[in-house]
C-alpha positions in Angstrom: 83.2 96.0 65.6 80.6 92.9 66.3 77.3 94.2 67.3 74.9 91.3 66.6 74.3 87.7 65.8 72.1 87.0 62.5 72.0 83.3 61.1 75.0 82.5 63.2 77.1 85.0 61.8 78.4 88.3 64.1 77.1 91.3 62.0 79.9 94.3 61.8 78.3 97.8 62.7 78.9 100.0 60.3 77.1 103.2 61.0 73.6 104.7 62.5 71.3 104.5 60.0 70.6 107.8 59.3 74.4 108.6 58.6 73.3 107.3 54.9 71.2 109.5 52.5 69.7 108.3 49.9 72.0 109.2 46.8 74.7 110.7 49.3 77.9 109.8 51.3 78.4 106.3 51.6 80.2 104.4 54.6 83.7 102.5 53.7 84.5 99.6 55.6 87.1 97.0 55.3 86.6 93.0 54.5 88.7 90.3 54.4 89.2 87.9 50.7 91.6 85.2 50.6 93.7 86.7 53.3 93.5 89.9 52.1 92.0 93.2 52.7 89.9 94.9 50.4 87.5 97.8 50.9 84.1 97.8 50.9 81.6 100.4 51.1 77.5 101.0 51.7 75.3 104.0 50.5 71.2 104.3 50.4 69.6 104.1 47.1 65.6 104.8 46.9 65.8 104.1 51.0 67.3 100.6 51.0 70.9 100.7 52.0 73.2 98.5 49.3 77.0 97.3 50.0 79.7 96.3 47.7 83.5 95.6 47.5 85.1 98.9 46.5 86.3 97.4 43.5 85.7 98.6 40.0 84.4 95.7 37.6 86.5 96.7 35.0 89.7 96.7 36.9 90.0 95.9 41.0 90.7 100.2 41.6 88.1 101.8 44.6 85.8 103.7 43.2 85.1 106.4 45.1 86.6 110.0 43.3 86.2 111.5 47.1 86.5 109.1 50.4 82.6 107.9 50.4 81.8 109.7 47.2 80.1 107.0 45.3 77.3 108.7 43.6 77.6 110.8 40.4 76.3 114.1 40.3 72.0 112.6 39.9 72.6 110.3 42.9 71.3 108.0 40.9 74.5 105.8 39.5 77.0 104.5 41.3 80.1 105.7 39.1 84.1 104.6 39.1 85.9 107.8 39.4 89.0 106.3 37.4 87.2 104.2 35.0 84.0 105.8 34.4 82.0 102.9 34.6 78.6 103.3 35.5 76.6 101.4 38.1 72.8 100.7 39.8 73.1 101.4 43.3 70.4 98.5 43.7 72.1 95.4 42.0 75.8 96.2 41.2 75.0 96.2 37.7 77.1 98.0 35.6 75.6 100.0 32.7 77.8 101.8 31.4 81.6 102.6 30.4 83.8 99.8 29.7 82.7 97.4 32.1 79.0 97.1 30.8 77.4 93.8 31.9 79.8 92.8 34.6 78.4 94.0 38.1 80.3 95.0 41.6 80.7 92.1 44.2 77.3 93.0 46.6 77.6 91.9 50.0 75.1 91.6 52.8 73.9 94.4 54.6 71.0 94.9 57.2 69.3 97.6 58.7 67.4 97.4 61.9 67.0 99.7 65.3 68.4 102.4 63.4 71.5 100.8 62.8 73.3 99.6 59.5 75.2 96.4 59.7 77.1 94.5 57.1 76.2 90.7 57.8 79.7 88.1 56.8 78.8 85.5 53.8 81.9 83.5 52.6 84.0 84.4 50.9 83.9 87.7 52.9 84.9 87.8 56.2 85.5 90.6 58.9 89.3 91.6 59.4 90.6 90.5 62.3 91.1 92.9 64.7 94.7 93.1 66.4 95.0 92.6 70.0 97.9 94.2 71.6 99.3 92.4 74.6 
């Protein structure tokens, strides 16, 4: 749901900020890419929050192994629960599994007033809500 206008663009509210431990539960939310909708999560690494298209790098399957479970056992790799593939929670990267060197799609996210938003860049943009008349 728009909350807030940064650089022109409506940023989405995604959750109160401390909803998100570092190394813990992450929030899924859904984006829109070339008229399609894809999932997209954020989680707190070393007390920044990080966001990404739930989308292996390796092959487009969510990565989560439980809804919001992102993290491996450490908290401190992003893992693909099908794939294996290995993540930083800080820059996407992948380093390990059969992915290594590609890196998850990173989108913008903001955190201010105790609030976590994810901020639209092209070529994401926010689903359109339906109206029901």
């Amino acid at each position: 749901m728009p909350e807030a206008s940064v650089d022109g663009m409506t940023a989405q509210f995604l959750c109160p900020a401390e909803a998100l431990i570092d190394g813990g539960t992450g929030v899924r939310f859904t984006v829109e890419l070339n008229a399609r909708q894809v999932g997209a999560f954020a989680v707190r690494f070393d007390g920044v929050v990080h966001g990404y298209l739930n989308q292996c790098a390796h092959v487009p399957m969510e990565l989560d192994w439980q809804e919001g479970r992102f993290f491996e056992s450490s908290g401190l790799y992003l893992i693909c629960a099908t794939h294996g593939a290995m993540y930083e929670p800080d820059s996407g990267q992948c380093v390990g599994g059969p992915c290594r060197g590609a890196a998850l799609a990173k989108l913008r996210i903001e955190e201010r007033d105790g609030k976590v938003f994810w901020v639209p860049e092209a070529p994401y943009r926010p689903v359109e809500q339906a109206v029901n008349a």
